[in-house]
C-alpha positions as CSV (number, residue, x, y, z in Angstrom):
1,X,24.5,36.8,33.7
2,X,25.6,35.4,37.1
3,X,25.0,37.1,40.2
4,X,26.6,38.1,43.6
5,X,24.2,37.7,46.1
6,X,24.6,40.3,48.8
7,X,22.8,39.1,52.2
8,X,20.4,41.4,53.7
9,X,20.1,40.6,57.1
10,X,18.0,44.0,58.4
11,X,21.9,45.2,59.5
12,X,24.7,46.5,57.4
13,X,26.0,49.0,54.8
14,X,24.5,47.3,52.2
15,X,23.1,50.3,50.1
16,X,27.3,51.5,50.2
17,X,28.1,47.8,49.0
18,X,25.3,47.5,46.5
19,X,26.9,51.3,44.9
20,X,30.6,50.1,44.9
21,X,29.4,46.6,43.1
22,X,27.9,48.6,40.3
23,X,30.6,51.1,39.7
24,X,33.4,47.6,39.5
25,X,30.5,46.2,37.1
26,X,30.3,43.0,39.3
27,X,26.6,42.0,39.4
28,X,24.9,41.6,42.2
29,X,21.3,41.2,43.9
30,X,20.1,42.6,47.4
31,X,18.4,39.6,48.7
32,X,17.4,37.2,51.8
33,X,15.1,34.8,49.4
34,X,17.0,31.3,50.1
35,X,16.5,30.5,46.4
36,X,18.0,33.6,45.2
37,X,21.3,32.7,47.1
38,X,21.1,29.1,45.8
39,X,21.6,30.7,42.3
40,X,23.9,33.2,42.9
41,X,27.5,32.8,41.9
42,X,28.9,34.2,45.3
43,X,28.1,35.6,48.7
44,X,28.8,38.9,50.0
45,X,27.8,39.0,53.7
46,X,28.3,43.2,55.2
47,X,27.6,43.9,58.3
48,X,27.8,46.6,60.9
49,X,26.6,46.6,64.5
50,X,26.4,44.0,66.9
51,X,27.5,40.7,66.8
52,X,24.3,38.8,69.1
53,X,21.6,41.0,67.2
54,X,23.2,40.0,63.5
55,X,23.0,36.3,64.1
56,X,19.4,36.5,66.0
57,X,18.3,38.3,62.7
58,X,20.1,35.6,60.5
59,X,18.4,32.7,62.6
60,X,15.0,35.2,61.9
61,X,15.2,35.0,58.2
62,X,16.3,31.7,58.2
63,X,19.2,32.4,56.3
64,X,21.9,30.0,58.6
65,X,21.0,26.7,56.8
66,X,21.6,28.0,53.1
67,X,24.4,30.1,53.9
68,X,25.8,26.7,55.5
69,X,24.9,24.5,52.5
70,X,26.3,27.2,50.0
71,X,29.8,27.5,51.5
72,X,29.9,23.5,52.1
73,X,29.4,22.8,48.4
74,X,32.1,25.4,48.1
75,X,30.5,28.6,46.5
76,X,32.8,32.0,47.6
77,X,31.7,33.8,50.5
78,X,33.1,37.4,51.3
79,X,32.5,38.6,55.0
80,X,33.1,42.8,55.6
81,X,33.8,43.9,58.9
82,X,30.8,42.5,61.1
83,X,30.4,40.1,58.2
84,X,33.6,38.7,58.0
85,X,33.2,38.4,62.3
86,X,30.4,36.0,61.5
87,X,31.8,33.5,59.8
88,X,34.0,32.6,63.3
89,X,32.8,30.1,66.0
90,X,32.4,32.4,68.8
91,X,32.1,36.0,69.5
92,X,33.0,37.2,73.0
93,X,31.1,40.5,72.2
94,X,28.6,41.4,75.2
95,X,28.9,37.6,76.6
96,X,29.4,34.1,74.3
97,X,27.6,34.0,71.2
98,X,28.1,31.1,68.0
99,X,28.8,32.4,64.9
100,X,28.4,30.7,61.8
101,X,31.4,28.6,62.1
102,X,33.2,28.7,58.8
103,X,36.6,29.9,60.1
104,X,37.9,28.2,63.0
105,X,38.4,31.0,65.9
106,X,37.0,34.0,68.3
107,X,35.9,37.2,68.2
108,X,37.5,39.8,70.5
109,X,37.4,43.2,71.8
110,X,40.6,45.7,71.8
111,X,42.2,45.6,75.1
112,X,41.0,48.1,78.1
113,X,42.8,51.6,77.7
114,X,42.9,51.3,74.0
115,X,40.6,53.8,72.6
116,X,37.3,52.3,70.5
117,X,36.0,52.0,67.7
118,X,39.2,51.6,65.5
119,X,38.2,54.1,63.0
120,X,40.3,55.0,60.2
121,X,42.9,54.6,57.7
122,X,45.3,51.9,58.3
123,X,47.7,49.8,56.8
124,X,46.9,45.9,55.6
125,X,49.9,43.7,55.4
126,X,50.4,40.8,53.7
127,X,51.1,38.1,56.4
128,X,51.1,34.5,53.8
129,X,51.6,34.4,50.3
130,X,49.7,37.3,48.4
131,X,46.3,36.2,47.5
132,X,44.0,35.8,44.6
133,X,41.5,38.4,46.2
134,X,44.3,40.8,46.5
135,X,45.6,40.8,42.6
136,X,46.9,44.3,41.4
137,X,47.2,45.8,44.9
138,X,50.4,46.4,46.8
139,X,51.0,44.4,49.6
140,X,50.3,47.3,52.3
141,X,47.5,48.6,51.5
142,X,45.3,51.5,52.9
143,X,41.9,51.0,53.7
144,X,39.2,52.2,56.0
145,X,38.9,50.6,59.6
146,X,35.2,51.0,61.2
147,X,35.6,48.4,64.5
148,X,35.8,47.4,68.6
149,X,36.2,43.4,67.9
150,X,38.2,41.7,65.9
151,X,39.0,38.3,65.1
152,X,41.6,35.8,66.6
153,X,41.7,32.9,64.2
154,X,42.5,29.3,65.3
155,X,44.9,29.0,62.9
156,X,47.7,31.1,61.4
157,X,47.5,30.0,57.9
158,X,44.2,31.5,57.5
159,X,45.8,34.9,57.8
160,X,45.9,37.1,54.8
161,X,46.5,40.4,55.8
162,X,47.5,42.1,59.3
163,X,47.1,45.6,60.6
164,X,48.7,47.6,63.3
165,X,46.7,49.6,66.1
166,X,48.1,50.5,69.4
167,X,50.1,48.1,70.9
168,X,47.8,45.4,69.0
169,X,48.6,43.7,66.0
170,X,45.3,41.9,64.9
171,X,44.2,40.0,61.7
172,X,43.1,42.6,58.9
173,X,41.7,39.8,56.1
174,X,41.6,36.3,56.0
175,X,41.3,33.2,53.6
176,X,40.4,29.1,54.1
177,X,39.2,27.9,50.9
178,X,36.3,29.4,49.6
179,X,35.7,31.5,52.3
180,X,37.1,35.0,52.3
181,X,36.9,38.2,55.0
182,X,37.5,41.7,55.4
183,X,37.4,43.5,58.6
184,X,37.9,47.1,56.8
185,X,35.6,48.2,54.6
186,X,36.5,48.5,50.6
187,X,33.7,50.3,49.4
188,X,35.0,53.1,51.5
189,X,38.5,52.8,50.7
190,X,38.8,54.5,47.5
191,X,38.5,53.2,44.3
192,X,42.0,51.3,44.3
193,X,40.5,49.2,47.0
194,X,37.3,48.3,44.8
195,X,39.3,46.1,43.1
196,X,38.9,43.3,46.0
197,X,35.4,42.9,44.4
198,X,35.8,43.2,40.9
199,X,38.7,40.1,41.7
200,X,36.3,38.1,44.7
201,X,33.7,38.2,41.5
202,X,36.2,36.7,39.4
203,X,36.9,34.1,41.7
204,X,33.2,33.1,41.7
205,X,32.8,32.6,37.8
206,X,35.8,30.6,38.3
207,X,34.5,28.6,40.7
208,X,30.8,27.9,39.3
């Protein structure tokens, strides 16, 4: 049976995302084994903390070169929240930091005055054409926000969903090829929102 390898990194809600794979049935493996990854069918990447401290752990384990290979022979990728961060070029989080580069774009923080973390329930709407990841959900969705940064991609057509805080409007989810991210967090949405997962797995049995 083919696998979903979920990165462990040292950082991360990865015993929530491990819990919400099994209850959608999607199989999946807890591992930073380079050879594991290599057989997986997909790539889930959580995350939570800092931006600096997850890709000095990534560089640690040595888990940048196969995550690079992976996504450039096009095998699905799913960043969550500080996941879905590192898959930009640059975070502006506590100074300039490269991120692994698969998206096109920065990382920023909410503007001064606004009050941080974004935690919460909040709305993601459809900004381009309803995706694949999204099948069987409405288009303005509720799920759970957890987040100070956010991204600002270089282009608009990556944009899948966008979300409303403040007087910010900032990109929610996003989509270039095979790589997918989330800056909410499904597996504490409810179990409507579990379907994201139960469809990224589909998309990785199509794909391999």
């Amino acid at each position: 049976m083919k696998k979903i390898a979920v990165i462990d990194y040292g950082m991360g809600n990865l015993h929530s995302v491990m819990k919400a794979l099994e209850y959608t049935g999607v199989p999946a493996v807890l591992t930073c084994d380079p050879k594991v990854i290599e057989k997986s069918c997909g790539i889930i990447l959580p995350g939570v903390g800092a931006f600096k401290d997850a890709m000095k752990e990534i560089k640690k384990r040595k888990l940048q070169g196969v995550l690079t290979s992976q996504v450039k022979a096009g095998k699905p990728i799913l960043g969550i929240c500080l996941g879905m961060q590192l898959l930009f070029s640059l975070s502006t989080e506590f100074g300039s930091h490269k991120g692994l580069g698969f998206i096109k774009g920065r990382v920023v923080r909410f503007k001064k005055g606004m009050k941080v973390p974004h935690m919460g329930w909040n709305r993601a709407e459809i900004a381009n054409n309803a995706s694949r990841i999204f099948r069987g959900m409405k288009d303005d969705e509720y799920f759970y926000f957890v987040h100070s940064y956010y991204v600002v991609p270089s282009s608009p057509k990556v944009i899948l969903t966008k979300t409303g805080y403040g007087n910010t409007i900032f990109t929610s989810s996003v989509e270039q090829g095979n790589v997918f991210g989330f800056q909410f967090h499904p597996e504490k949405s409810g179990e409507r929102a579990l379907k994201v997962y139960r469809n990224f797995y589909d998309i990785c049995l199509k794909t391999h």
